[in-house]
N, C-alpha and C positions, 0 to 999 in steps of 0.2 A: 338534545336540549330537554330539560326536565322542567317540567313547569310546576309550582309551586301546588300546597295540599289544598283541598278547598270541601268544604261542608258537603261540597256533592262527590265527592270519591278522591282517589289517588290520585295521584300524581300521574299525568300524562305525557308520553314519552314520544318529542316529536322530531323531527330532520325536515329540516327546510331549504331545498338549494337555496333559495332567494339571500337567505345569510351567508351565503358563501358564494358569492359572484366571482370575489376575486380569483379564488381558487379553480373556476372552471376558467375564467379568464387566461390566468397560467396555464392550464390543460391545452386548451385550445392552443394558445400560442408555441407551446412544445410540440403539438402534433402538427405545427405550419413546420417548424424547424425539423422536425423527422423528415416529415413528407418532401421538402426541398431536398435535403441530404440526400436522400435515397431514390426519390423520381425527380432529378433535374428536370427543370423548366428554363427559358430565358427571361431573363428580370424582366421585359418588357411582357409577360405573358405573365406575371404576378400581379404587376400595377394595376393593367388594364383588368384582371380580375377582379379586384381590389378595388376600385373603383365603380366597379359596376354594384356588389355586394353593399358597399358604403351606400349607395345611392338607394338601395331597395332596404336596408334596414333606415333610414331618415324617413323614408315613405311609410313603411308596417309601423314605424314606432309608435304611431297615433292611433291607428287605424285598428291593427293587429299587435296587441305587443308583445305578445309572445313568440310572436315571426319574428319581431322587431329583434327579441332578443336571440334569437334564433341568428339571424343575418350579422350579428352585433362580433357573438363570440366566431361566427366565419370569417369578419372581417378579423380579427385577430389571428387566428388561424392563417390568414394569404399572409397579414401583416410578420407573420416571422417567418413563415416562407421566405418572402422577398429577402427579411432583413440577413438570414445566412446566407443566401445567393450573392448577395449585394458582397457580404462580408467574406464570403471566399473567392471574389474575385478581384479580394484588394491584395498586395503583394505582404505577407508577412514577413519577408525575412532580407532583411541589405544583404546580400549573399558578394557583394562586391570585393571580399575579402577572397574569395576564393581564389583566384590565378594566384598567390600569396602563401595558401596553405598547401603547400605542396614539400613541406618536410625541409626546405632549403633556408639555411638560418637567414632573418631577417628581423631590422632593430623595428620597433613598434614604439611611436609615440602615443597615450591612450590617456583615457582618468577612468576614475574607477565609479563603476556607477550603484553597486553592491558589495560592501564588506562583508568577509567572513570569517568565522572563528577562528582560532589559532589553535590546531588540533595535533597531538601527534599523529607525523607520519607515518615513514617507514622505519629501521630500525636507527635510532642515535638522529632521529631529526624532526622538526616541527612542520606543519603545514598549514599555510591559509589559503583558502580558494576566494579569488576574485571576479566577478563580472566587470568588465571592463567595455568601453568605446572607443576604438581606436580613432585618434586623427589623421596619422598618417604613418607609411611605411615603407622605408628605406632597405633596398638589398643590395647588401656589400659597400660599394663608395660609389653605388649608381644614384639615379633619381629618386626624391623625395613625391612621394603618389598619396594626393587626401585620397585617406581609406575610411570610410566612417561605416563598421559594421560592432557588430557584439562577439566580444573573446573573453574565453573561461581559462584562466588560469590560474595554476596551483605555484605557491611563492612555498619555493624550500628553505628549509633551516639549521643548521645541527643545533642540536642543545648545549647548551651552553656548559663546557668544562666544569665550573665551578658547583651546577647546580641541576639537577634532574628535574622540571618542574611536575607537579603532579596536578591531580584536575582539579585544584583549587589554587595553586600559581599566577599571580596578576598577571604573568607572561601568556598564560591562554586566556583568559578573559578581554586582555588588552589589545585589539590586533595591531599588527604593524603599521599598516593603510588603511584609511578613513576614504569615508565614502567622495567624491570632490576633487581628492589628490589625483596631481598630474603627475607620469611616470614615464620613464624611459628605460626601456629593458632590449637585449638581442633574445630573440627563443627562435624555437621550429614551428611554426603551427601545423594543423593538420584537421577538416572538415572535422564537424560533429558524428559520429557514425553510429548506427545500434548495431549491435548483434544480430543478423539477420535470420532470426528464426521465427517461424511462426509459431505467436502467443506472447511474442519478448516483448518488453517493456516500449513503448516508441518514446527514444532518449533525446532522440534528434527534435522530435513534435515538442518534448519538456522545454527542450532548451532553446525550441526557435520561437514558443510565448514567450520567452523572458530576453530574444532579440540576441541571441548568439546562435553564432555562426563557425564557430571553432574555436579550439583549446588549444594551448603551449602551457610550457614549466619553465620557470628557470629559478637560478638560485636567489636568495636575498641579497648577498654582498653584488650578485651584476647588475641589480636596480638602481636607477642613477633617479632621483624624487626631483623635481621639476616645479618649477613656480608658478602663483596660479588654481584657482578652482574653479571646477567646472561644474554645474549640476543648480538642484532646485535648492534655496536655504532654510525652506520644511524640512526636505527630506534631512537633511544635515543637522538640522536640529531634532529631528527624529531620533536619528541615530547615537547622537548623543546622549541622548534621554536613554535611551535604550544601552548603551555599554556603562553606561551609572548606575543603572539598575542592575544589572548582571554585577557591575561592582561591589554592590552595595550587598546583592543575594551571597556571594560567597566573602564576605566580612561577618554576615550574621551566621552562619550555619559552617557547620564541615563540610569537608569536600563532599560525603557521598550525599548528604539530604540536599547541597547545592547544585549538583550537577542536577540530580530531580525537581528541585522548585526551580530551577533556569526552565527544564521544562512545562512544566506544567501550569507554571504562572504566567510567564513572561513569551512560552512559545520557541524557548531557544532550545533548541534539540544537539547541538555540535556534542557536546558533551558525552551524550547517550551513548554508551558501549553497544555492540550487535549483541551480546547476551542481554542485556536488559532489556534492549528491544522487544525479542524474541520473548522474555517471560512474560510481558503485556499482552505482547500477542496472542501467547498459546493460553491465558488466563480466561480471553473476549474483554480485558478492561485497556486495551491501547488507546483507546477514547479517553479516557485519568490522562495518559503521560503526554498528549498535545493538545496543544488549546483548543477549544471546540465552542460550541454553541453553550454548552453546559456551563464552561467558564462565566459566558455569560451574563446566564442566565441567573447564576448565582449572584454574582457582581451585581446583576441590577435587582434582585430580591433584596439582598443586606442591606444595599443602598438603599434601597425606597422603604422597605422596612425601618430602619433606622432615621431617614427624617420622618417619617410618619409619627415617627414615637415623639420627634424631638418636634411635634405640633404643627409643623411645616405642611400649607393646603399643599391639596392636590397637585395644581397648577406646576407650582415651583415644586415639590417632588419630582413631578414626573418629569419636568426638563433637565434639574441635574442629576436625575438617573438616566435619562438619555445621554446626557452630554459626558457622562464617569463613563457608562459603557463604550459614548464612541473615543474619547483619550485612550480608554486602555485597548480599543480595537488599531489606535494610533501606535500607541507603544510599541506595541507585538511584531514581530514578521511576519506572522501568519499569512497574512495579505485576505485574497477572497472567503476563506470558510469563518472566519470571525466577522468578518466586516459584513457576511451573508446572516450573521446569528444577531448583530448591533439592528440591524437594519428591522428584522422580526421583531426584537424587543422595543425598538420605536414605532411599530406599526402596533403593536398588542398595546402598549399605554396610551399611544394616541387617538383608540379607539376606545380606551377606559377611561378619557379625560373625559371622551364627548360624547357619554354614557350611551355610546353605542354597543349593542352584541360581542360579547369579549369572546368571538368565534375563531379557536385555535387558526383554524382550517381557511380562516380566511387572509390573518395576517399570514398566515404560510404563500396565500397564493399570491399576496399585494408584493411579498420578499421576492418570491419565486419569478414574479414577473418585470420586479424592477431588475434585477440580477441579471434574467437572459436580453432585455433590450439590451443592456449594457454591453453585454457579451455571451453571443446565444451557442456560445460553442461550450458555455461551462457545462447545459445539460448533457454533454458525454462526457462529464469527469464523475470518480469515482465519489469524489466529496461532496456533490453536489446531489447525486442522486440518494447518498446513505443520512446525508443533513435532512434532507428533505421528507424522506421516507421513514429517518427517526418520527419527524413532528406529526406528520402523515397517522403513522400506526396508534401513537397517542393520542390524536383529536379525535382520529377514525373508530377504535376500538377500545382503549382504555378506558376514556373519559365516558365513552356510555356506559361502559362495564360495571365501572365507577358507581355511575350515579344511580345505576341498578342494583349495587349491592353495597359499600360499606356508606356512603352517602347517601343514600336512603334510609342507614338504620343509625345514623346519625342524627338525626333526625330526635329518635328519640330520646337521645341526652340533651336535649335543651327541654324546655317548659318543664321541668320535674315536676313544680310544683302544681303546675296548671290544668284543668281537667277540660278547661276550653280549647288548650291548643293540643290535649290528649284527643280529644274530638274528630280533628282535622285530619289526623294522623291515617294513613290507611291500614288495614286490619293488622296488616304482617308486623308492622311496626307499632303499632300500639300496642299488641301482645309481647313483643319485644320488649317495651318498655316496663309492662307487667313482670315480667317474670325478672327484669334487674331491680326492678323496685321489691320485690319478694325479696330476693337476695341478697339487697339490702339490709331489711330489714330485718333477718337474720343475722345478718352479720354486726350491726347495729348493737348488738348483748353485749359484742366484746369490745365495741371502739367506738360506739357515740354514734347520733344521726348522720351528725354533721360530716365524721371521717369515713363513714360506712356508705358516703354520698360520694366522698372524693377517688375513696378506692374504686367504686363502681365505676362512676365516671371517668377517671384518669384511666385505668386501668382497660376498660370497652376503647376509649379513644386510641391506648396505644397498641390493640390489636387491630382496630382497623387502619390503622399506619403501616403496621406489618404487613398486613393484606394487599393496603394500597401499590409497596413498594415491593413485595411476592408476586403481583399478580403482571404489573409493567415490565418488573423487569424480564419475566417471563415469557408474555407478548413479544415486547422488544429482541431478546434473544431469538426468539420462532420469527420476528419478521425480516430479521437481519440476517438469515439463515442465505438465503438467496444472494444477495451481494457479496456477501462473507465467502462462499464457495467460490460465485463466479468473478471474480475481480482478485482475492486473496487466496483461495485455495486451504480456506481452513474452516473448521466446524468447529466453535466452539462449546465443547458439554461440558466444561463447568464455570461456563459465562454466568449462569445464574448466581450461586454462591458465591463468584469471585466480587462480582456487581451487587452485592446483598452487603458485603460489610464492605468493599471499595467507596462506592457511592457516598454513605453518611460520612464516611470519614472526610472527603474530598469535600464536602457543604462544611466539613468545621477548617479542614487544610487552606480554603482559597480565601477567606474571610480573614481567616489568624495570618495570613504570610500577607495578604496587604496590607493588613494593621503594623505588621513588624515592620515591611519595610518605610510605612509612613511614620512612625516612630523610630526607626535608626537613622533616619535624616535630620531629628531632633536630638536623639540621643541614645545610646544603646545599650543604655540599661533601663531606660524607659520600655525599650521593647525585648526585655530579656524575656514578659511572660508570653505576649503572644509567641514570642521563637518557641516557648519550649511548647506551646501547643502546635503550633504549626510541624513542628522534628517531632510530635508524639503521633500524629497525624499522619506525615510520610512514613513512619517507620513502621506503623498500623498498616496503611495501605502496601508495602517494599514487602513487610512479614506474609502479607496472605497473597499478593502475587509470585512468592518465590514459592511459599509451601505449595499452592496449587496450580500454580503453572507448570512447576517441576514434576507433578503427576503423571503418569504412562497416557493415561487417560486423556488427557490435556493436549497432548501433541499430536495432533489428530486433522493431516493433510487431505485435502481432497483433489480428484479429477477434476478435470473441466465437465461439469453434467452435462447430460445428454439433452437432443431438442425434448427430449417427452418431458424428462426432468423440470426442466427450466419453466415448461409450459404448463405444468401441473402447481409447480410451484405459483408462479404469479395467479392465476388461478385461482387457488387456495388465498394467498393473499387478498384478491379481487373480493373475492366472497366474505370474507372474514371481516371488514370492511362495511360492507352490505349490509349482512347478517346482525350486525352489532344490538342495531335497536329495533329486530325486529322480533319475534317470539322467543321465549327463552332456550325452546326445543332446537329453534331454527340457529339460533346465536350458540348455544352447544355445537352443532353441527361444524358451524364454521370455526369457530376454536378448534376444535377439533382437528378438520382440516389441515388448520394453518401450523399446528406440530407435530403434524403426523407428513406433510411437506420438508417441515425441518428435517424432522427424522433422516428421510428420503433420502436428502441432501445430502448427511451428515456419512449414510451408510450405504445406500444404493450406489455401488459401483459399474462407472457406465463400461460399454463395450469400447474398448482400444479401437482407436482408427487405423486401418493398414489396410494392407491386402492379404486376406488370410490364401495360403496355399500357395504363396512365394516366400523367398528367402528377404528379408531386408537390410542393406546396413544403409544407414544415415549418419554423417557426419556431421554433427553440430556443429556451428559457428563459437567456439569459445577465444575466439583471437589468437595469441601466439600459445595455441597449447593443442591437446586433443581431448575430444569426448566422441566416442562410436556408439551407436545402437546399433542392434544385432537385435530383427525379431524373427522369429524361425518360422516357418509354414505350418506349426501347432498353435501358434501364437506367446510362444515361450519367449522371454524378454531378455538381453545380456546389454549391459553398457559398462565398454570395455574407454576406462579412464574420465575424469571429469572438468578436464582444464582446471586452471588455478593461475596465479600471479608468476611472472617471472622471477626466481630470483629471492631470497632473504627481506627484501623491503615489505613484501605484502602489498594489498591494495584494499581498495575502499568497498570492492564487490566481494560477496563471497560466491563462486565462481558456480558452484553447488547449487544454493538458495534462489542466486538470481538472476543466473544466465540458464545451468541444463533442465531443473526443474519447472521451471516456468512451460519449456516447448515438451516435456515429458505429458504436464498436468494437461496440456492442451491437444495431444493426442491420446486422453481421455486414457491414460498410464497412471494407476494409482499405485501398486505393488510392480518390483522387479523380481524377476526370478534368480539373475545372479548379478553381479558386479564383480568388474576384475581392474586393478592397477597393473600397467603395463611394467612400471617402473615406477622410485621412490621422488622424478622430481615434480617441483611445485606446479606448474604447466602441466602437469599428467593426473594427481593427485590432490591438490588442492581442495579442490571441489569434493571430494569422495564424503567425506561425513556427514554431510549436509545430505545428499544422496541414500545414505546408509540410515538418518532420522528420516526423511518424508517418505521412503520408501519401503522401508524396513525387506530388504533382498532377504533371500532365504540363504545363498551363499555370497563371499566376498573369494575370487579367487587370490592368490600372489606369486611370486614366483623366487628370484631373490630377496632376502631381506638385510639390509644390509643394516650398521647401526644408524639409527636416524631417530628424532623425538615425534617428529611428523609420521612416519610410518608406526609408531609405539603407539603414539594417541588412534592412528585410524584404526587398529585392530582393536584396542579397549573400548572405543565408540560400537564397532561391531561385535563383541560380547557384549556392551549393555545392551544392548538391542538384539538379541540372541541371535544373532546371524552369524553363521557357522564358516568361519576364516579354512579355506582348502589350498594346500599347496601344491601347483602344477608343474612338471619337469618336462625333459626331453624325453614324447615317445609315449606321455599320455594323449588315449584317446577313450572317445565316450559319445552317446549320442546325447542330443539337446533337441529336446521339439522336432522330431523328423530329420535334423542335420548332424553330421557328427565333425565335432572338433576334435584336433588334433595340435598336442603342444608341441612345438617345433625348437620352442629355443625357451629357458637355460636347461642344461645339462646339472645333474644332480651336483655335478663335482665340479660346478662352475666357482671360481675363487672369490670371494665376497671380501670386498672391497670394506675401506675405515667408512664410506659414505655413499649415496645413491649413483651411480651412474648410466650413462645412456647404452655401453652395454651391456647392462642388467635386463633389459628389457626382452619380456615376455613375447613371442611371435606364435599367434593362434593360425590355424587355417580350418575355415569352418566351410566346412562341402553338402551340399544339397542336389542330388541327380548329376549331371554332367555341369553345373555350375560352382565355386567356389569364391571367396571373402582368403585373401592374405591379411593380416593385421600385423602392422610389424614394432609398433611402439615409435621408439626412438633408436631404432635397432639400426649398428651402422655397417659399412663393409662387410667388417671380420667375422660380424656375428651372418651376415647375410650370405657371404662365402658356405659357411657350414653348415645353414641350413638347403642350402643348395646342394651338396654335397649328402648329406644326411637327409634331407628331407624330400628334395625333388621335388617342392610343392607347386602345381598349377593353381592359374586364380585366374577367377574371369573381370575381379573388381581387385584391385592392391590399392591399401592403405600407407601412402609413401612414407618411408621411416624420417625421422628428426625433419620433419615439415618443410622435404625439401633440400635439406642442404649438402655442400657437394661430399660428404663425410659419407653419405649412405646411395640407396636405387643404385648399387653396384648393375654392371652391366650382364654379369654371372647370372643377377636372378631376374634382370629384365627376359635373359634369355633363356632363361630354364621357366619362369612361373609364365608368359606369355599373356598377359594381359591385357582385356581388351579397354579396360575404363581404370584410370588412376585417380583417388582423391589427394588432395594435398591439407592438413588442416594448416593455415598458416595466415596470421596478423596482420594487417594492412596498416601497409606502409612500417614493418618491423625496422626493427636498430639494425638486424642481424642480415638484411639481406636474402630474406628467404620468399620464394622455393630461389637456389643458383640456377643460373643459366645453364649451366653443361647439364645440370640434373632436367629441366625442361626439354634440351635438345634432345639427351639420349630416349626421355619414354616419346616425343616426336618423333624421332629417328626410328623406331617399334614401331610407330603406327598407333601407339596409344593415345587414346582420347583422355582429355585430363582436364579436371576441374579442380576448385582452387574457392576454400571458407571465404579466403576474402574478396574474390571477386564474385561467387555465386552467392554465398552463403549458404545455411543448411543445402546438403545435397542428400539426397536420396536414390537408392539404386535398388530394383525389383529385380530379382533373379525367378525366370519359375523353371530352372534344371536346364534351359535349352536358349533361353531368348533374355537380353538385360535392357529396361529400363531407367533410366536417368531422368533426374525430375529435379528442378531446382529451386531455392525459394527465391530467385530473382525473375523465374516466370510464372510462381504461381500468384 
């Protein structure tokens, strides 16, 4: 806080908790919800703490009040204790669906409780995903069973013969089912399930907040619509508002600046391609392309700004800029991180009506602590902790920084004229003022007093704007270094510049596109000029995200950091913080710090977790596909295939990005040494590119190539990225990190096929002392015949070829490689039937031990030359 100049010296620079109650309030209440989470207690051991606390802060408050307030925020503290105790031992999820999801077709009666966009699916077809409540659920022409739980399903479509719709199509704007409608459909369901690796996303925790419990498909023409609505007549009125608006945004704009204001205005993301995505991301401005606090923020400046002008007291100002902010927090889908940013903007005005301390830091803690009563499990979400920690870093260190440097010498451009209020002024800035009045008055020969007053002043004012908005965004960047790594796995260097011309343009972009869309409900030539400023605006913001996103520089992945990392990091944080308003040497020091943390983050590569001086392979959980790690006893890295979609259709994951890299980043793997495709199909190689950008491998091995556009694309992806493509035959061998691999299968003169197939596939055997890894792709019989024959290879661990099924694990090389532990990678609950039974019995019948992605998940096997460990992530 800076407290005004006065005849007896400067400006005194003070910090008073007392002005920010609420914010230790929040503190405290956060560290009751940690301290529960992680040291269970019994609710009855909270209360009664709670109780006693309550009664001795009532007693100090008079007495002692600084006990008082001592005992105050303790009482807070037990009070969210209890309150996540209490709240995790309520049941979250009707799981009653489950005897039901067992893959066996059954008709579902339901309504839908969430619509969603109408997206292309897979190839030649449309998709919308719904959240649904089922009533009840009939199998075959048995009994009708009420089932009321939550089902996620995806409604197919082909596109329509006559017409290809593109992403400005009233067909994708429009969805087919509204939120309400009752349906009758036959599908398969099947539980929610994650990817069972550690680091993966928890899919299952996403979707059992939002009260589902499993997914089915089915087509659109077997939907039978039903009479009848079910649900709240807000929400539905909601909703409606909201597919009008989406209507109304791609009527004024073309498809591409529409798909971008559906985002950025409105919150609707369906739209968004995975490259766009990805350029926001690697820019540091993905905060621009979803609604955020900022949205806000501006919505309620323009607004308040705007009746102020138009004479309107305070009063009424300030409630219909509350009540504009909470509509459009209504509008949105966003759900909690807007409705967390409406809630701050009516605690910051309603402490400016009531000409109380307009202390950032405190409405942050009044938001922060209405938000976890509500639901104290939001302080483990990602949003919640970077929302918070934006406002945080700006009340914390900005705003003093601030008011230490370009608002203190602002100062000096008011009282020009005055030599009483030059008086007041403290030294730095009254010489300041001297020396612009000097060069003024110089400048005054060529342009008059008057203009020679306004260039100084306009001119001083719009450098410290620049400074203002140099120096935040710079902070911000450094503070956001820590969540950005650990949560997202990316450093963004040139967040600053991309945030330096993003920013201003988004303050003209959110202003202009609600002006346009509240003038194209009047008439749309009324709002022909906001559109063109709002399309000059996104196409400002689109330009300097693609030129500097698309930088080498820009794509810049990190490990999971290390505990020193992390703890060095907050740390720096802590201090920086601190430091703010205290000496300038000492406030240096912490700045400092806080980007030389960043740095850390961005560049210090932590140590790989494993066990150095064994052999590793791990097989990832990528469902019905493969992905292998191979990390050798030098610590040298190989991940042989990357799963991917079954099949032409594609899917909604990219297999790469957000199933292998995630459990790579999290065993603190930030470069590969090699990567190899077994073979050209989607299930093997999908994933690979995404692998080849975060990774950037020194080699990509291959083996057949057959014609394919997918195999063309992932060898160009590995020349941009200078990673050097090696082609491996029958009969190479080489050592790797202490083990030496030997390529067993294709033969040089193997016949290459019009397209990829399964046996094309590459069969490595990698040996370490008296232990060895078979990897055999999707390698079937014939191919496994010959290498039996040719190769004679022993394995103490085999990699079962085509995941199981009865095509391959001939009995030839069950009994020629003799294995003691078999992996299977393979999809739960697949179409295809996999691993077969007779392929189960026979490595049984061997005496092989055998695990299985979909019922362990990730597996892991230590070889150290003599002795094998097996490790799974269903016991770790």
């Amino acid at each position: 806080m800076i407290s005004p100049p006065t005849a007896t010296g400067p400006p005194r620079f003070e910090f008073k908790a007392a002005r920010q109650p609420m914010l230790w309030a929040a503190s405290a209440y956060s560290l009751g919800i940690l301290a529960a989470t992680y040291a269970w207690r019994p609710p009855l051991w909270w209360v009664l703490a709670t109780l006693v606390i309550v009664a001795g802060a009532a007693y100090f408050a008079f007495w002692r009040p600084g006990v008082g307030w001592l005992l105050g925020f303790a009482t807070l503290f037990l009070a969210g204790a209890l309150q996540i105790q209490l709240r995790n031992t309520l049941p979250r999820l009707d799981t009653s669906i489950f005897p039901y999801a067992d893959h066996r077709e059954v008709q579902v009666t339901a309504h839908i409780k969430a619509e969603g966009r109408v997206q292309a699916g897979g190839v030649g077809e449309l998709r919308q995903t719904l959240d649904l409540e089922s009533e009840q659920i009939q199998i075959g022409d048995g009994e009708v069973v009420p089932v009321h739980s939550g089902v996620r399903m995806n409604v197919y479509a082909p596109w329509p013969a006559e017409e290809k719709p593109d992403a400005n199509s009233s067909q994708l704007f429009t969805p087919t089912f509204h939120y309400g409608d009752r349906i009758r459909f036959l599908t398969k369901l099947r539980p929610v399930r994650n990817f069972r690796n550690p680091g993966a996303f928890d899919y299952e925790a996403y979707l059992a907040e939002r009260g589902i419990a499993a997914s089915g498909s089915a087509k659109l023409t077997d939907i039978e619509r039903l009479p009848g609505f079910v649900g709240s007549q807000v929400e539905r009125l909601r909703t409606r508002i909201h597919r009008n608006v989406i209507a109304k945004i791609h009527q004024l704009w073309p498809a591409h600046e529409a798909v971008l204001i559906d985002a950025m205005v409105i919150g609707e993301e369906a739209f968004i391609d995975r490259d766009t995505r990805a350029d926001f991301q690697r820019s540091g401005t993905y905060h621009i392309l979803v609604v955020s606090g900022m949205n806000v923020s501006i919505l309620a400046f323009v607004v308040f700004w705007t009746l102020r002008r138009l004479r309107m007291g305070d009063f009424a100002a300030t409630l219909l800029t509350v009540a504009s902010c909470g509509g459009y927090a209504f509008i949105t889908e966003v759900g909690v991180p807007v409705w967390r940013a409406t809630l701050m903007c009516a605690v910051y005005l309603g402490t400016r009506l009531l000409y109380r301390d307009r202390a950032m830091t405190n409405a942050l803690g009044a938001a922060a602590l209405v938000v976890l009563v509500c639901d104290p499990r939001q302080l483990f979400t990602a949003s919640f902790q970077m929302t918070f920690l934006c406002v945080l870093i700006v009340a914390s260190i900005c705003i003093p920084m601030l008011q230490r440097t370009s608002q203190q010498y602002r100062q000096a451009l008011r009282g020009w004229d005055s030599s009483r209020y030059a008086a007041q002024l403290p030294p730095r800035v009254a010489q300041f003022q001297l020396d612009l009045k000097l060069i003024g008055s110089r400048l005054s020969i060529f342009s008059g007093e008057k203009w020679a007053r306004r260039i100084i002043v306009g001119g001083s004012r719009g450098l410290f704007s620049a400074w203002d908005l140099l120096f935040v965004s710079a902070t911000m960047q450094a503070g956001l270094a820590l969540p950005m790594a650990y949560y997202f796995h990316r450093a963004t260097t040139i967040g600053l510049p991309a945030n330096l011309a993003v920013v201003p343009l988004t303050e003209v972009m959110m202003p202009a596109a609600v002006a346009s869309l509240a003038l194209g409900y009047v008439s749309p030539w009324l709002a022909r000029i906001p559109v063109l400023v709002t399309t000059f605006a996104v196409q400002g913001i689109t330009g300097t995200v693609l030129h500097l996103g698309g930088l080498r520089l820009a794509d810049l992945r990190t490990a999971m950091p290390s505990p020193a990392i992390l703890t060095i990091a907050i740390l720096a944080l802590v201090i920086a913080m601190w430091s703010a308003r205290r000496r300038y040497a000492i406030t240096l020091f912490g700045l400092v710090g806080l980007f030389a943390a960043a740095l850390a983050l961005a560049f210090v590569t932590p140590r790989p977790r494993g066990n150095p001086g064994e052999l590793e392979l791990t097989a990832i959980d990528v469902g019905q596909g493969d992905s292998i790690l191979v990390v050798s006893p030098e610590g040298k890295t190989l991940l042989v295939d990357a799963g991917g979609p079954i099949g032409p259709g594609g899917s909604q994951l990219d297999f790469g990005e957000d199933v292998v890299s995630p459990y790579l980043w999290q065993r603190g793997i930030s470069r590969l040494d090699a990567v190899a495709i077994s073979h050209g199909h989607s299930d093997h190689m999908g994933g690979m590119a995404a692998i080849v950008r975060n990774f950037r491998p020194k080699e990509l091995w291959v083996g057949v190539l057959p014609p394919s556009t997918a195999l063309r694309e992932l060898i160009a992806t590995a020349d941009t990225y200078g990673v050097k493509v090696v082609r491996h035959w029958e009969g190479d061998a080489f050592e790797f990190g202490g083990t030496e691999v030997r390529v067993l299968f294709p033969p040089r003169d193997w016949p290459v096929g019009d397209k990829p197939q399964n046996s094309d596939s590459m069969v490595l055997s990698v040996s370490y002392k008296q232990s060895s890894l078979l990897l055999e792709g999707d390698a079937q019989k014939r191919t496994e015949r010959r290498v039996c024959l040719l190769g004679q290879p022993k394995a103490t661990v085999l990699k079962v070829g085509h995941h199981g099924s009865a095509n391959a694990t001939a009995q030839e090389l069950v009994d020629t490689a003799k294995p003691e532990f078999a992996i299977i990678s393979v999809g739960s609950g697949n179409a295809f039937g996999l691993p077969r039974y007779e392929t189960l019995s026979r490595l049984a019948a061997a005496g092989i031990r055998v695990y299985r992605t979909d019922l362990d998940g990730a597996v892991s096997f230590y070889l150290d030359g003599g002795s094998v460990k097996a490790v799974s992530a269903s016991l770790q």
